[in-house]
ChimeraX commands (.cxc) that place a marker at each C-alpha (Angstrom):
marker #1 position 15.99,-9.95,18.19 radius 0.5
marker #1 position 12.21,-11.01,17.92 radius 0.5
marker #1 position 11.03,-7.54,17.10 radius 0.5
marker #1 position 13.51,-7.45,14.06 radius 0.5
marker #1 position 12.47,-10.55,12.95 radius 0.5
marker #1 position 8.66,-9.64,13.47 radius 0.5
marker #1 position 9.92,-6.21,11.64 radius 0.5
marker #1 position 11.47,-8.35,8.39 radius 0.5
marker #1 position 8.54,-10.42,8.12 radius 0.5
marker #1 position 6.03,-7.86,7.98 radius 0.5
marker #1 position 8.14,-6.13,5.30 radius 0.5
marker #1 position 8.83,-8.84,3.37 radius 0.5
marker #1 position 5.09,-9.78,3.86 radius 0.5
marker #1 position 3.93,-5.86,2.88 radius 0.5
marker #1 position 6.33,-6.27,-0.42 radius 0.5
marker #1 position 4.86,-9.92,-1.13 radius 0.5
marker #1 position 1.17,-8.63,-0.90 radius 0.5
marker #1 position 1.38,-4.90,-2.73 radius 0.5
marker #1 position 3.77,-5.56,-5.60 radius 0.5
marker #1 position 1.21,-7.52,-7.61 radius 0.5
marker #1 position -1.53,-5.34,-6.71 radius 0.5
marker #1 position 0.47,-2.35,-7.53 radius 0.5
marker #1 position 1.08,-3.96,-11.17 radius 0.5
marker #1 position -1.91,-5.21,-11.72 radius 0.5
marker #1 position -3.48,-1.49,-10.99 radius 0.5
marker #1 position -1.27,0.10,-14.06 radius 0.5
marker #1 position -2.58,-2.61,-16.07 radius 0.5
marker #1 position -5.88,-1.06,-15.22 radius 0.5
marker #1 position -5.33,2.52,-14.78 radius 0.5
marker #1 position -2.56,3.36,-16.87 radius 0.5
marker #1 position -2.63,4.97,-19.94 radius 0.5
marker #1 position -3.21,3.08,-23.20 radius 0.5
marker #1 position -1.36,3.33,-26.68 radius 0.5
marker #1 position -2.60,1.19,-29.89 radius 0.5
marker #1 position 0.16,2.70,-31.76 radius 0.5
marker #1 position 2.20,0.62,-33.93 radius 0.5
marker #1 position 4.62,2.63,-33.96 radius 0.5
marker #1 position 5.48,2.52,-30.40 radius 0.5
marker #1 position 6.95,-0.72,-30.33 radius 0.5
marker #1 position 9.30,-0.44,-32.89 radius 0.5
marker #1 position 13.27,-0.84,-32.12 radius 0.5
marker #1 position 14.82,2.37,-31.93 radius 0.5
marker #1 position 18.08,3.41,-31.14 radius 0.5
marker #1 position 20.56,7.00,-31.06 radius 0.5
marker #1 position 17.93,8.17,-33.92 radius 0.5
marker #1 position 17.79,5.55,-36.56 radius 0.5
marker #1 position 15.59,3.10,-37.27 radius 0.5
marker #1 position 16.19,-0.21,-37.13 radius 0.5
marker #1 position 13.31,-1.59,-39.08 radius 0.5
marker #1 position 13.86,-4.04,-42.11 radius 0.5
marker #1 position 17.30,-3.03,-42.30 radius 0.5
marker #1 position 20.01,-5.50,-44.45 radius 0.5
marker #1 position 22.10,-6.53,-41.63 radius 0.5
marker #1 position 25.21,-5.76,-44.44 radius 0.5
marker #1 position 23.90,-2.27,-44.73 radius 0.5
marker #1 position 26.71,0.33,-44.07 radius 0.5
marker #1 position 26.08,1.91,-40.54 radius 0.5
marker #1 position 27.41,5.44,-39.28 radius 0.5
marker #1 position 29.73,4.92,-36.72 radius 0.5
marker #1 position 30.02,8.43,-35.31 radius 0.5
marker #1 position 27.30,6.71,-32.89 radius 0.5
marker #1 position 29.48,3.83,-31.83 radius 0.5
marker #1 position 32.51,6.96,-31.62 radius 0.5
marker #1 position 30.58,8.97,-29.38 radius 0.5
marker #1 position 29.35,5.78,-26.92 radius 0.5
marker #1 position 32.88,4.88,-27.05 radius 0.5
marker #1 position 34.30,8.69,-25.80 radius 0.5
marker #1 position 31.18,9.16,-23.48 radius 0.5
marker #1 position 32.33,5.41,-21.74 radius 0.5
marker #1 position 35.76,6.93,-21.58 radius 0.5
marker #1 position 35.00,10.65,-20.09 radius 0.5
marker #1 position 32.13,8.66,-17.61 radius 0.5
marker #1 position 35.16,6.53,-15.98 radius 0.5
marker #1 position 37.24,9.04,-15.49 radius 0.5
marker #1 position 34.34,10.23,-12.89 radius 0.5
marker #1 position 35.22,6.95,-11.13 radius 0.5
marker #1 position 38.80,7.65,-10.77 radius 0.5
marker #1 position 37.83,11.60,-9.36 radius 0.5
marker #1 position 35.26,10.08,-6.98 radius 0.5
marker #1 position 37.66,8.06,-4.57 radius 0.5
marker #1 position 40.68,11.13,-5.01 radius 0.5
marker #1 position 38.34,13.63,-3.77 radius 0.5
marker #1 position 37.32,11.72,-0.97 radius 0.5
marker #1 position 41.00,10.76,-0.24 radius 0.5
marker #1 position 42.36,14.12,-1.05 radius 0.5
marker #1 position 43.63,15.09,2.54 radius 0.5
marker #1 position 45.43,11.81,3.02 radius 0.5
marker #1 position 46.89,12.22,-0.89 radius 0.5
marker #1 position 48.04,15.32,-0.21 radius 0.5
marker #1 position 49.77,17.40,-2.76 radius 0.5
marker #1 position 51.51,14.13,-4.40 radius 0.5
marker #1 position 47.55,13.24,-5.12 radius 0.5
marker #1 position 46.98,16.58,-6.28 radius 0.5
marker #1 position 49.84,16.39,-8.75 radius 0.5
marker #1 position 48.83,13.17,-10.10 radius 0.5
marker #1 position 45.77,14.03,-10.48 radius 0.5
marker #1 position 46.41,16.96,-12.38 radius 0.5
marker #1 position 48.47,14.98,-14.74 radius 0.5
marker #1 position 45.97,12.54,-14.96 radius 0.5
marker #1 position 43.39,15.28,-16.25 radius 0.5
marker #1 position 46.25,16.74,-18.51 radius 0.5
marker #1 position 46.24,13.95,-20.46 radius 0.5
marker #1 position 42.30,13.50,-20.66 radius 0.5
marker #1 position 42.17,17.26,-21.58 radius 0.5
marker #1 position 44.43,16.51,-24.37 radius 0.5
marker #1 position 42.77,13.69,-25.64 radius 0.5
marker #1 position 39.71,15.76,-25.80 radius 0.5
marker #1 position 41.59,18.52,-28.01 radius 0.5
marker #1 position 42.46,15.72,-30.27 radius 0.5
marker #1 position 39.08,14.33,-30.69 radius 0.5
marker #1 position 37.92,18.05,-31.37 radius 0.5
marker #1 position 40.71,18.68,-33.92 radius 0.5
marker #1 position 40.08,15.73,-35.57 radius 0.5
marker #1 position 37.01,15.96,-36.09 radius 0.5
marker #1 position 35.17,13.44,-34.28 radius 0.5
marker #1 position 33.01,15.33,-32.37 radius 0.5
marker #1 position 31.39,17.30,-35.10 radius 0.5
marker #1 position 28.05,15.20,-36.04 radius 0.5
marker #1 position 27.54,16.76,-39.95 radius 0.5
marker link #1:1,2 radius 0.2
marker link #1:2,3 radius 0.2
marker link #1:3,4 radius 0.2
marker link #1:4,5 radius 0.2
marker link #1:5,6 radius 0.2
marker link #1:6,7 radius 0.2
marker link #1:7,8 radius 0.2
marker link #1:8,9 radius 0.2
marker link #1:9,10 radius 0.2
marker link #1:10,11 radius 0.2
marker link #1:11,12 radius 0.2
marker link #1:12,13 radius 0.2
marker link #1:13,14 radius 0.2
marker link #1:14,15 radius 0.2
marker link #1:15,16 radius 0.2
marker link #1:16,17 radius 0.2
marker link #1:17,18 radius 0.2
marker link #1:18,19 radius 0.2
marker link #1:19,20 radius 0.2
marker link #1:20,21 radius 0.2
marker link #1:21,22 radius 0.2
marker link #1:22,23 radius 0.2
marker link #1:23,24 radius 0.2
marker link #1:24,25 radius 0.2
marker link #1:25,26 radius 0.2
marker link #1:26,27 radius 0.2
marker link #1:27,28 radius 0.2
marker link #1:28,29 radius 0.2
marker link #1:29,30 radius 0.2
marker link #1:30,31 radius 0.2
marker link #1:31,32 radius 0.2
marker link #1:32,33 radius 0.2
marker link #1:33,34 radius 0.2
marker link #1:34,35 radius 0.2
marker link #1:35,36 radius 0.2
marker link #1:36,37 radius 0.2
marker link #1:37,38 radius 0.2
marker link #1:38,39 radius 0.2
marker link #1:39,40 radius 0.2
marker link #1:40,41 radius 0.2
marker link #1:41,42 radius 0.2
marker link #1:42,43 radius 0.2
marker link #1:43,44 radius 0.2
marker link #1:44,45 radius 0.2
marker link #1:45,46 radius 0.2
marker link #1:46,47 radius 0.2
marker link #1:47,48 radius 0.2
marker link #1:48,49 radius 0.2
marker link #1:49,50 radius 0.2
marker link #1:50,51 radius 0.2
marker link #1:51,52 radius 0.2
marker link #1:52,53 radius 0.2
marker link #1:53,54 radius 0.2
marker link #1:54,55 radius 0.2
marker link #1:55,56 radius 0.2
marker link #1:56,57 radius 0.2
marker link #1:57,58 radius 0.2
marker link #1:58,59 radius 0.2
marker link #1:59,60 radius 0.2
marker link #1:60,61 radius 0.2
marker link #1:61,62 radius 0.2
marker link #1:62,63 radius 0.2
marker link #1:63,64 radius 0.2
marker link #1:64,65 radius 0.2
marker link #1:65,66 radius 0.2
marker link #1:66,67 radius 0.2
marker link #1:67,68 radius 0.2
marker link #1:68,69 radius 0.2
marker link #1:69,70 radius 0.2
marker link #1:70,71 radius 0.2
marker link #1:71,72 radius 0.2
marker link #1:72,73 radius 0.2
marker link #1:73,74 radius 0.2
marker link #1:74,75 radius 0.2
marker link #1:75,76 radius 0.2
marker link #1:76,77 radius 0.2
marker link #1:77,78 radius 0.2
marker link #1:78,79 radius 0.2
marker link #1:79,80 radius 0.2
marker link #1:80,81 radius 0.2
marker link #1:81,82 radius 0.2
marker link #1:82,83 radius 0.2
marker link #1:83,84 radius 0.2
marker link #1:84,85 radius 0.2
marker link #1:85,86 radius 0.2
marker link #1:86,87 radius 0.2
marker link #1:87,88 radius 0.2
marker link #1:88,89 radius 0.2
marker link #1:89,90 radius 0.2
marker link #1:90,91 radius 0.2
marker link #1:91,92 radius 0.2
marker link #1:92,93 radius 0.2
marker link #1:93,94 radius 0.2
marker link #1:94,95 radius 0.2
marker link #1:95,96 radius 0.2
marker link #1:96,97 radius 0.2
marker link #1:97,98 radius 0.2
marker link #1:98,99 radius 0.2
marker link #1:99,100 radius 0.2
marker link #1:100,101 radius 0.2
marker link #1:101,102 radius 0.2
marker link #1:102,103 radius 0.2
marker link #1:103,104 radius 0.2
marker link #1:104,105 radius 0.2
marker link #1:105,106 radius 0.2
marker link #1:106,107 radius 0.2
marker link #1:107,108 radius 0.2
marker link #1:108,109 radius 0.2
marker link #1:109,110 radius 0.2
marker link #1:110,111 radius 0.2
marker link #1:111,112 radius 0.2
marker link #1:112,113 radius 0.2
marker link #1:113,114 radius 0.2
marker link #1:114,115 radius 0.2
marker link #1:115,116 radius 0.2
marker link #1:116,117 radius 0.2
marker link #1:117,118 radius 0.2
marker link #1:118,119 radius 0.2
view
């Protein structure tokens, strides 16, 4: 137990001592930009400068977040199934299947409707 304590310590000690000198060296060394530009808020291709906060705002960007958080769980729901899959067996499969059937079709709708087309 001692050498896992000594172990910890001089890890924790290693991480106290080099992250400031590891930032303080990009202060340093790292490359330099005076550009005024660079610091201005940007976001999905519009600027956000000295905009009237009652300005009218496209919201095929807020559409295609919404869809992209939608498609990106449905990862999270094929993650755990695929691990699973032996013990699911074909019940899991079945469901599964359904459960992209309907995604599938939701995506057909989007594309028929017209949401996914950016002009």
């Amino acid at each position: 137990m001692p050498s896992n304590l000594a172990l910890a310590s001089a890890v924790i000690l290693v991480l106290v001592i080099a992250l400031p000198v590891v930032f303080h060296l990009t202060r340093y060394l790292g490359a330099k930009s005076d550009n005024p530009r660079k610091n201005e808020p940007y976001e999905s291709g519009i600027r956000l400068t000295h905009k009237d906060p009652h300005d009218t705002f496209n919201i095929k960007f807020y559409t295609v977040g919404i869809i992209f958080i939608l498609f990106d769980v449905e990862i999270l729901f094929m993650f755990p199934w695929a691990i699973e899959l032996r013990e699911l067996g074909w019940h899991g499969v079945i469901v599964m299947f359904v459960f992209l059937f309907i995604l599938i079709v939701g995506l057909v709708y989007e594309y028929k409707s017209g949401v996914l087309k950016w002009t």
